[in-house]
NUMARTOR-385502 format. One record per atom (N, C-alpha, C, CB): residue in three letters; x, y, z. Coordinates in steps of 0.001 Angstrom, whole numbers, padded with zeros to 6 digits, always signed. Glycine has a CB too. Layout:
<pts>
AlaXYZ
...
</pts>
This chain:
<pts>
Unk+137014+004782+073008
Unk+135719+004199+072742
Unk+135764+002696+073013
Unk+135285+004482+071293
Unk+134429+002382+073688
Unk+134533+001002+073876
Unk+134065+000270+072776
Unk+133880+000599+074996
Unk+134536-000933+072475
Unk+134257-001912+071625
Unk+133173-003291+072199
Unk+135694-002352+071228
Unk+132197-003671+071777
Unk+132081-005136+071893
Unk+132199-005896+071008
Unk+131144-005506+072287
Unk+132583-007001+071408
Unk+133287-008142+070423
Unk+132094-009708+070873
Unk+135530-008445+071056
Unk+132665-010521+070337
Unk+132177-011905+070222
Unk+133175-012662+070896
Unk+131953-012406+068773
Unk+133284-013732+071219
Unk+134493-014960+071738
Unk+134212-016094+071295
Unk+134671-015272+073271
Unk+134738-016663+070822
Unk+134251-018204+070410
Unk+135254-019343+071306
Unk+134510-018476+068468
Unk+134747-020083+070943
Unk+135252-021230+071766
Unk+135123-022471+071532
Unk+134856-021217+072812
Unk+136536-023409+071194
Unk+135873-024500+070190
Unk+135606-025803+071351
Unk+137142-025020+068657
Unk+134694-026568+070875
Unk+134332-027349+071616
Unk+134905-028449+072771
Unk+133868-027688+070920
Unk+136556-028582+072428
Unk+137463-029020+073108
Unk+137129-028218+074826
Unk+138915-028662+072227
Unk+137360-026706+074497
Unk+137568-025490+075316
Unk+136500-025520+076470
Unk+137432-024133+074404
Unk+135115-025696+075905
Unk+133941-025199+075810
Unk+133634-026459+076906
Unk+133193-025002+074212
Unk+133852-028195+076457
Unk+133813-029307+077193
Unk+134605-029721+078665
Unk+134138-030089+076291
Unk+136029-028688+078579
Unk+137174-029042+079334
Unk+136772-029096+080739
Unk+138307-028099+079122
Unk+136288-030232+081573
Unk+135665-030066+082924
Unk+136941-029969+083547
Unk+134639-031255+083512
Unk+138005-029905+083754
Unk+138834-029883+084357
Unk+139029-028408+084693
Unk+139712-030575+083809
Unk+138769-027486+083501
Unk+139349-026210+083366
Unk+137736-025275+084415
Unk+139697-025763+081206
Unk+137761-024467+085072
Unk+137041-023924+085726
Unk+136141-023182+084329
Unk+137844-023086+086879
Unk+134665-022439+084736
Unk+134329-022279+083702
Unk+134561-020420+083677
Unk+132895-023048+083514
Unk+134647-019924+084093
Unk+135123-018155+083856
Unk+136855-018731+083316
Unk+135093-016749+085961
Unk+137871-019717+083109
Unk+138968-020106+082688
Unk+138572-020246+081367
Unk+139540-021192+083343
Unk+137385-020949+080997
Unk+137350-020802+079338
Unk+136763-019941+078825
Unk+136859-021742+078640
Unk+136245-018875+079829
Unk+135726-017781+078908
Unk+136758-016499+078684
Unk+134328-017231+079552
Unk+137585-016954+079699
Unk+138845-016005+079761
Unk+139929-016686+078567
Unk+139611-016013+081542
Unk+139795-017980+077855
Unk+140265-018529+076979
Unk+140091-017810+075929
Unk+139923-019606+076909
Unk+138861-017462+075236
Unk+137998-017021+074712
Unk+138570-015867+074418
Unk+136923-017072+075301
Unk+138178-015232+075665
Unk+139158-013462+075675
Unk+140323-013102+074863
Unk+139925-013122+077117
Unk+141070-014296+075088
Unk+142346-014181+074801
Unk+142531-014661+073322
Unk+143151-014925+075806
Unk+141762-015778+072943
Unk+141803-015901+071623
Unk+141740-015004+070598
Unk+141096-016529+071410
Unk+140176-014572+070951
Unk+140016-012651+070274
Unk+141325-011781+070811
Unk+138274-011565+071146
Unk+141477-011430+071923
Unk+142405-010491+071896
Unk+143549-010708+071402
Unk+142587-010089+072892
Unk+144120-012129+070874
Unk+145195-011980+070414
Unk+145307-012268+068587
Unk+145980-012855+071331
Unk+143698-012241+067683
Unk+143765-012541+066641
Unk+144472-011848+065768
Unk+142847-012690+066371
Unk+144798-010616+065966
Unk+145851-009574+065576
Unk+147029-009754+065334
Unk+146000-008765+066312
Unk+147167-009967+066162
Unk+149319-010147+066808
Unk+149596-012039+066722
Unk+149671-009438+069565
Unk+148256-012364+067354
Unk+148930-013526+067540
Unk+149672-013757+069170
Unk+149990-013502+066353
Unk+149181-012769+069645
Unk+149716-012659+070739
Unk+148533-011833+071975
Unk+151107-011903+070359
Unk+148125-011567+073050
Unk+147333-010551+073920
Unk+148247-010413+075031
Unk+145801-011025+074419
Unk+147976-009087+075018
Unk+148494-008092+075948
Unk+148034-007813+077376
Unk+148359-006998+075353
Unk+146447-008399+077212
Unk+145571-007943+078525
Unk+146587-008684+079834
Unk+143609-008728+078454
Unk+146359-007228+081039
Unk+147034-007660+082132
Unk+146351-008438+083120
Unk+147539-006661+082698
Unk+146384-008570+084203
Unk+145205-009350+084214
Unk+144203-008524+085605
Unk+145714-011189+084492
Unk+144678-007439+086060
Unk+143753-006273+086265
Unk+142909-005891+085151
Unk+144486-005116+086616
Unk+143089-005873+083949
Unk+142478-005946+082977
Unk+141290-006911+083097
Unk+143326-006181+082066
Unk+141723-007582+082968
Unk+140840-009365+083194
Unk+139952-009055+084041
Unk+141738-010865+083946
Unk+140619-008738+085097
Unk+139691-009356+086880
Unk+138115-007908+086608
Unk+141423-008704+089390
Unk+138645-006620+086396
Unk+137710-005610+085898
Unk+136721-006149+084565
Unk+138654-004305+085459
Unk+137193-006773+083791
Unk+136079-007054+082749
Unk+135138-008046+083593
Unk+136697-007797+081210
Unk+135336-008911+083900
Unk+134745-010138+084813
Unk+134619-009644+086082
Unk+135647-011471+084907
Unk+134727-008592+086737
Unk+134616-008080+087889
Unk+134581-009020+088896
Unk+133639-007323+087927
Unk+135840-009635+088851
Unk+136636-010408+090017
Unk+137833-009971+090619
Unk+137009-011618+089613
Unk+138568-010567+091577
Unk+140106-010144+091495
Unk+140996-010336+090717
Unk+140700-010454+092261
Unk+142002-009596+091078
Unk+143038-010051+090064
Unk+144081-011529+090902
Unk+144157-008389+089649
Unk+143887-011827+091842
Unk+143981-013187+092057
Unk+143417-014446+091377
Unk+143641-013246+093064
Unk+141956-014216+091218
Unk+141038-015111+090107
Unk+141405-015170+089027
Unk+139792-014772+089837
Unk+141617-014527+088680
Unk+141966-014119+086939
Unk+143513-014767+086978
Unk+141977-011959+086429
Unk+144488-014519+087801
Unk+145735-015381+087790
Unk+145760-016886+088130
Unk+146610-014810+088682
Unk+144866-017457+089138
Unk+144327-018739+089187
Unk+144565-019456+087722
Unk+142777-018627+089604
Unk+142995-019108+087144
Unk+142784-019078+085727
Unk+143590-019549+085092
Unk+142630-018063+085222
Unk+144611-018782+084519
Unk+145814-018437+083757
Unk+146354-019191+084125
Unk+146466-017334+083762
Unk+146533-019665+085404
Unk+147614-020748+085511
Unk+146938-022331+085284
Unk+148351-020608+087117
Unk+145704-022273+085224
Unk+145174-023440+085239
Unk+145063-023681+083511
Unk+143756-023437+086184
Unk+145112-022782+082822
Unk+145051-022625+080909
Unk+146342-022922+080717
Unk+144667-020929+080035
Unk+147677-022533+081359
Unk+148813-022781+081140
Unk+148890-024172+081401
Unk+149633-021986+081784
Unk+148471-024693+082839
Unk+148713-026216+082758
Unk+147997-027394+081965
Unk+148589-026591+083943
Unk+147289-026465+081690
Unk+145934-027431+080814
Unk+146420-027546+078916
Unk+143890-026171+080980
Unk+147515-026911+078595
Unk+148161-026639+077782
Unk+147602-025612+076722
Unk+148511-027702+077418
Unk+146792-025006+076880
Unk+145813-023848+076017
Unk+146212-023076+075738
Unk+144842-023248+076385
Unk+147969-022083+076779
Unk+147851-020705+076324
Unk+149724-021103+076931
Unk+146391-019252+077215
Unk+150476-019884+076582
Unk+151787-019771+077239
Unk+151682-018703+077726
Unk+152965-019874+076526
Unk+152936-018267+078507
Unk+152877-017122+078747
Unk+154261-016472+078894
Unk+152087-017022+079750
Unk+154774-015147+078546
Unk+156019-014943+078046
Unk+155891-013786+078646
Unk+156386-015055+076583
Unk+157183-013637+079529
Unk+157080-012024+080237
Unk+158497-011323+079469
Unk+157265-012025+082428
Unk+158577-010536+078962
Unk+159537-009598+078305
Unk+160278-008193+079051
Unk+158735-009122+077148
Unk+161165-008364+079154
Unk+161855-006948+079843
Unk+161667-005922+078805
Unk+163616-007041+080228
Unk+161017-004621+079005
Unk+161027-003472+078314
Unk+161764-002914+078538
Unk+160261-002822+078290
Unk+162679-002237+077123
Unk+163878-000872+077804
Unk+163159-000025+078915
Unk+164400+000507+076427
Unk+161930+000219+079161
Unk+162099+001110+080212
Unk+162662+000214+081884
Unk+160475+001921+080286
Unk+162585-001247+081861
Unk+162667-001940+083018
Unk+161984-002637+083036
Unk+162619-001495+083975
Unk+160785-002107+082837
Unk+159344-002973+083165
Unk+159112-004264+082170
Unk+157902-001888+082921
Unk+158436-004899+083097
Unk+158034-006297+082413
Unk+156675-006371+082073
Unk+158293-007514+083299
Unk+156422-006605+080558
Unk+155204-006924+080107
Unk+154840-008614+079897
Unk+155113-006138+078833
Unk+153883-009081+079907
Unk+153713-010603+079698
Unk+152528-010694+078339
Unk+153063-011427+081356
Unk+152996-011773+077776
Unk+152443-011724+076174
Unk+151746-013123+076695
Unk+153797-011758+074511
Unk+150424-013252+076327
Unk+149939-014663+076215
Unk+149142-015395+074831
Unk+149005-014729+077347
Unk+150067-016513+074721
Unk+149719-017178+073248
Unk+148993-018046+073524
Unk+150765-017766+072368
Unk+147919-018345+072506
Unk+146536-019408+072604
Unk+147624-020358+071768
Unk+144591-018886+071673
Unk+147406-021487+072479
Unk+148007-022696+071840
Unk+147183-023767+070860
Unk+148502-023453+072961
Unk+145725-023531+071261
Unk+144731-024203+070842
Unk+143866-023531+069607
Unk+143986-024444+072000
Unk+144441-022501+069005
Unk+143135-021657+068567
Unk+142728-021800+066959
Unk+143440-019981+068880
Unk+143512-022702+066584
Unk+143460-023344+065232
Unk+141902-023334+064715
Unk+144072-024925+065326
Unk+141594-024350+065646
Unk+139629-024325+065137
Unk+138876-023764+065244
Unk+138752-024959+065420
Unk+139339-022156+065595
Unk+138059-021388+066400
Unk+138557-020549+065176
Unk+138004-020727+068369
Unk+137701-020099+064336
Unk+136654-019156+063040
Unk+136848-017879+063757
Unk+134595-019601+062802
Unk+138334-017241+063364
Unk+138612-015825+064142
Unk+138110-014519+063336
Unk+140299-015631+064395
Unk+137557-015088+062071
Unk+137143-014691+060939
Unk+135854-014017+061299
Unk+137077-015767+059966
Unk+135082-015032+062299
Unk+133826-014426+062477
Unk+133465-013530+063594
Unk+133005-015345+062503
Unk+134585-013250+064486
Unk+134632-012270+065238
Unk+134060-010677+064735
Unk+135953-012339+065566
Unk+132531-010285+065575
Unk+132168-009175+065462
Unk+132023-008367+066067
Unk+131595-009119+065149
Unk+132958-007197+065921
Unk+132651-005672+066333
Unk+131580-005155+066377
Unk+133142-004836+065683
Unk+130563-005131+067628
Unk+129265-004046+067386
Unk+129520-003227+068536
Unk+127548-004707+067408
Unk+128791-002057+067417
Unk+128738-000576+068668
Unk+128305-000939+069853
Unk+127654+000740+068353
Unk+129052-000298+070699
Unk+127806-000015+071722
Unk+126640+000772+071920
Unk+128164+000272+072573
Unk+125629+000671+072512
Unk+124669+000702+072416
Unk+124010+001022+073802
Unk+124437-000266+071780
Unk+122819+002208+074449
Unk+122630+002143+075574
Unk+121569+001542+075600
Unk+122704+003123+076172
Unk+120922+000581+074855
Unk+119805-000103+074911
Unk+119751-001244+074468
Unk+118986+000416+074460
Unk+119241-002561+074735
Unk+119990-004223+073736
Unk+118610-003948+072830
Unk+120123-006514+074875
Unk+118256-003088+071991
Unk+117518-003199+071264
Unk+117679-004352+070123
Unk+117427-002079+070962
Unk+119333-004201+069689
Unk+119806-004538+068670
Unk+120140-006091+068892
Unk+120860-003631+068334
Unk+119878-006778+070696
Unk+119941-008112+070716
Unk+118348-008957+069817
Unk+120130-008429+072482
Unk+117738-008178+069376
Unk+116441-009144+069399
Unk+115810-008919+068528
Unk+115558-009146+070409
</pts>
C-alpha cells in the first residue's frame, strides 16, 4: 500500500540558491525517510521514479547535498556481497519530524480543500 507523507524543509534548505531546487526537495525526502532509523534507504531509482527523472538526476543531486554539507552517504557491504548505501541528513535538527503526516490515499483530492 502506498503511503503519502508531508516533507518539510527548514528554511536554511528551502533558501539554499546554490543547491538546485528538485535537490531540496529530494532533501526533504530524505529527511522524512530517514525519521525512523535516522538513516534512508531510498536508492536512487527509487528517487528518479518518484520525481520521474533519471537516475542520473537524482545522483547529480545527491552529490550536490553531499557537497553542500546536508546529507552523507555510507555504502555498506551486505553478507550477501551487495552494497547498500545509507544516507544521513546532517541538517535536520530544525525540521518538526513530529509533524510529519500520513494520509491515505485517495482517488480524488477531495480531502485537499
Amino acid at each position: 500500500m502506498e503511503k503519502n507523507y508531508n516533507i518539510s524543509l527548514t528554511r536554511e534548505v528551502k533558501t539554499e540558491k546554490s543547491l538546485p531546487p528538485l535537490a531540496r526537495l529530494i532533501y526533504g525526502d530524505i529527511c522524512t525517510l530517514s525519521k525512523n532509523n535516522g538513516k534512508c534507504f531510498a536508492t536512487n531509482k527509487f528517487l528518479a521514479k518518484e520525481y520521474g527523472v533519471s537516475v542520473k538526476t537524482i545522483s547529480r543531486h545527491i552529490t550536490a547535498l553531499v557537497k553542500a554539507g546536508y546529507i552523507k552517504t555510507e555504502r555498506v557491504q551486505m553478507t550477501s556481497g551487495n552494497f547498500m548505501r545509507y544516507i544521513t541528513p546532517l541538517k535536520m535538527e530544525d525540521i518538526n519530524t513530529d509533524s510529519v503526516q500520513v494520509i491515505p490515499k485517495k482517488k480524488d483530492c477531495s480531502y485537499l480543500g
